[in-house]
N, C-alpha and C positions, 0 to 999 in steps of 0.2 A: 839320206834320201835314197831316192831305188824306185824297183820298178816291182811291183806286186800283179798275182794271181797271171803270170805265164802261162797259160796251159797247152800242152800239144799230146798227140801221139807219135810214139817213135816205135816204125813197124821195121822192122827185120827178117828175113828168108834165109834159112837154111835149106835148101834143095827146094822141095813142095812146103816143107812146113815152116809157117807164119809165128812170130813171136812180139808181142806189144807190150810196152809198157807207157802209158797214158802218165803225165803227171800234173802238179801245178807248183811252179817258181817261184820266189819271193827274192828277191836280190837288193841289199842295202850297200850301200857302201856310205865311207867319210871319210872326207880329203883332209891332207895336210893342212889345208887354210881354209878358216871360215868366211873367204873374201865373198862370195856370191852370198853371203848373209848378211854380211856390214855392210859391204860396197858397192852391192848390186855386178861385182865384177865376175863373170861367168867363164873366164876362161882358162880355167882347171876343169870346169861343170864335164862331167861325160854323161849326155842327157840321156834320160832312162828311154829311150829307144832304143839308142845303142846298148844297152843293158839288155834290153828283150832279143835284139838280135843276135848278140854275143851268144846268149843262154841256147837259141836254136840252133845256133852253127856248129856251139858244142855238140848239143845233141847230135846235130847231123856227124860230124868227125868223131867221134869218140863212141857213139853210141852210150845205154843207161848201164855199163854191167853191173852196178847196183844202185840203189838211191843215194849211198855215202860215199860213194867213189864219185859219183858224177856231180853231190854237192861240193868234194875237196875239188874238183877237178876245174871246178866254176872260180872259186878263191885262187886256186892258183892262177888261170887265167889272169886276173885283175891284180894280182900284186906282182907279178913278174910283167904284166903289158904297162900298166900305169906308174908311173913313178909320184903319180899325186894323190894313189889310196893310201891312207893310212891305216883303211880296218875294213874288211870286210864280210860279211853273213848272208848265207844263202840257207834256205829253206824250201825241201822240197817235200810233196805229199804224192801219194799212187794212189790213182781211182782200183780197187781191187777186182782187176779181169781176173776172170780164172779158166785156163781150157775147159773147153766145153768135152764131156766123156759120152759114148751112147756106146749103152751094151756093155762098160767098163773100156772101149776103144779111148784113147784120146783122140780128136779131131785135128787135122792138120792143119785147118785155118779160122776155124770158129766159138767162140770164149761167153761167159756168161759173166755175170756181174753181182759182185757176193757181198753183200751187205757184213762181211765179217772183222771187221777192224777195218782202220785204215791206217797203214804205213806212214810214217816220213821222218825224215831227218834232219837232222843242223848241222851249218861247218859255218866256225866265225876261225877271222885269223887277223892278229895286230903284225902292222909289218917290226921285223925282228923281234914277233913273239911267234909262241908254241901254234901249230893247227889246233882246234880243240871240235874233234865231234859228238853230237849228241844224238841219238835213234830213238824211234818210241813207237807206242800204236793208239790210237784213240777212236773212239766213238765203238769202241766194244762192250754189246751189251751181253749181259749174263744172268743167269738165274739158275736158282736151284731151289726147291719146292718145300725141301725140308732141312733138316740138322742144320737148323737156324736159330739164337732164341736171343733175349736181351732182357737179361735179369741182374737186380742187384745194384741199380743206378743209383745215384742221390737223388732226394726226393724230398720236396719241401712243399709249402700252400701253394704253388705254382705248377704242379708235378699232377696231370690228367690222365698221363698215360700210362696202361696196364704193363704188369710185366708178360713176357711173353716165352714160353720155351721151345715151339716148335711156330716156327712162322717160314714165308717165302723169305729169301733173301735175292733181293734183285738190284742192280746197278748199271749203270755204264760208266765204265773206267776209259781214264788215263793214263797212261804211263808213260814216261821217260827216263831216258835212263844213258849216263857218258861215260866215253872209253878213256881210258889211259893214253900212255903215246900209242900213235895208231901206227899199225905195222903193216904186213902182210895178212890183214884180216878177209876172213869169208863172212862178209858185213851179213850177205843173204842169211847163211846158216845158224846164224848167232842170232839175229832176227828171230828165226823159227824158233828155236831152241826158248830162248824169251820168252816166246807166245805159249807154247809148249809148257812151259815152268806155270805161267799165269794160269793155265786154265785147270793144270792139276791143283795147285795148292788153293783154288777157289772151290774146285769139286770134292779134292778127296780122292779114296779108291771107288774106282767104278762100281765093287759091286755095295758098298756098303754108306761110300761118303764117309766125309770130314764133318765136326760140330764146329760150328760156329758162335762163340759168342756174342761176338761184332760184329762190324762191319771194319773199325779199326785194327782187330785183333787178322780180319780176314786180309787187309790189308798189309798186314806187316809179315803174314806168313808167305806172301807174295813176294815179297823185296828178301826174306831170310832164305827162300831157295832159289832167287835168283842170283843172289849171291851165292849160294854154296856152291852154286853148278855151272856158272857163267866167270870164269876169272878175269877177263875183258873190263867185265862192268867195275865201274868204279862208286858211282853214286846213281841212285836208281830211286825217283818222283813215281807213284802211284797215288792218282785221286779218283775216288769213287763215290759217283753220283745217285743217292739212293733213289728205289722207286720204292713207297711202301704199297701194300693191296691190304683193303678192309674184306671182312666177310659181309656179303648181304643180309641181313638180317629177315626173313620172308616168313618169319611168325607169321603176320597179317596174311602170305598166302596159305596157310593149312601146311608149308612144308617146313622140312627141318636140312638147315642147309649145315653141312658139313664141311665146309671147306670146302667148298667143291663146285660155288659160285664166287668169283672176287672181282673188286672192280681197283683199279690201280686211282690211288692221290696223286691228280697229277701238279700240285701245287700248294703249299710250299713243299721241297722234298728235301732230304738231308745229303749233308756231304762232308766225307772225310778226307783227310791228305794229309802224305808223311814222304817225308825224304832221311835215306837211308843211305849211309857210307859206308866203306872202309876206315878201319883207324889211319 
């Protein structure tokens, strides 16, 4: 049980300049004994108020210095304060501010709000077992217009659809993906770097792009250079949510569309997922 969708901001001052990180909580815990389940007897219970207010006070003492250190930080709290957890999992997400720039200036107190992934992370922890964290980013959408194609399927009486060699390739991904024993990590940098890796092996080189056969194949070259460049990660979940786009067909108006009208399907849409290890 626990206490879900915490959200606050936590603002900070360095001299003049302002720094926020916005998030939202999820905090589960489970006790030694399932008496408040059989028994009706509630007092082990540490009622999810006290959950939500724990979660603030942290914020307030500790500050966010990253989303993985302030979800271990929440686990620890509850297995060194209660002696009646027996497991705990927090779950936290970042609304994405972003300093706001004018002229290329950064602003000292005012931020914009970017639609470009959304951060968060996991820390569960069994008492006298391992910390274990997981980070990721989702609701990243992407597209690339071309060096897309999907030829060569199996194809039987059931099989309507064309093959295709140069098409949009569009989706919103998820990704996750967990650390090994966690050390003295820069949760932030690794983060980026991650995002970083995601967004070349979906593109390619800037001036010429990557072919894509898949969408699974685009997938997996996602988890192959996250792994080769990220040695932190252990095991790394990418699922991606296709959007396909038909071309209009505007015979009937006198023109000849080229590509260059599409309307996106927005139901049913396709989706792949693949989770990727170390040996």
């Amino acid at each position: 049980y626990g206490k879900n969708t915490i959200k606050f901001l936590r603002l900070h001052t360095e001299g003049k300049k302002h720094f926020v990180k916005e998030v939202e909580v999820c905090a589960h815990l489970r006790l030694t004994s399932p008496q408040e389940y059989l028994e009706g007897n509630n007092s082990l219970v540490i009622p999810t108020d006290t959950i939500k207010n724990i979660v603030l006070v942290l914020a307030k003492k500790n500050g966010i210095p990253s989303l993985e250190q302030f979800a271990i930080d929440i686990c620890n709290h509850f297995m060194t304060t209660f002696c009646q957890v027996a497991y705990v999992k927090t779950y936290v997400q970042e609304v994405p501010w972003q300093r706001l720039h004018e002229d290329g200036v950064p602003h000292i107190h005012s931020f914009i709000c970017v639609p470009d992934g959304i951060r968060f992370c996991e820390a569960e922890q069994c008492r006298n077992g391992p910390l274990i964290v997981f980070a990721g980013i989702k609701d990243l959408k992407l597209m690339k217009t071309t060096q897309s194609g999907f030829e060569g399927f199996y194809k039987n009486e059931h099989t309507t659809l064309p093959e295709r060699h140069d098409r949009i390739l569009c989706g919103e991904l998820f990704c996750k993906w967990s650390y090994g024993e966690c050390k003295d990590f820069d949760f932030d940098c690794i983060w980026k770097k991650i995002r970083e890796c995601i967004l070349e092996a979906f593109a390619g080189p800037p001036d010429c792009g990557e072919y894509s056969p898949s969408y699974q194949k685009t997938v997996n070259c996602i988890q192959m250079l996250v792994l080769s460049r990220v040695s932190q990660v252990q095991v790394i979940e990418v699922v991606l949510n296709n959007t396909f786009y038909n071309v209009v067909d505007m015979k009937n108006l006198g023109l000849t569309n080229d590509k260059e009208v599409l309307v996106p399907v927005e139901a049913p849409y396709g989706s792949c997922a693949c989770t990727l290890g170390r040996k």
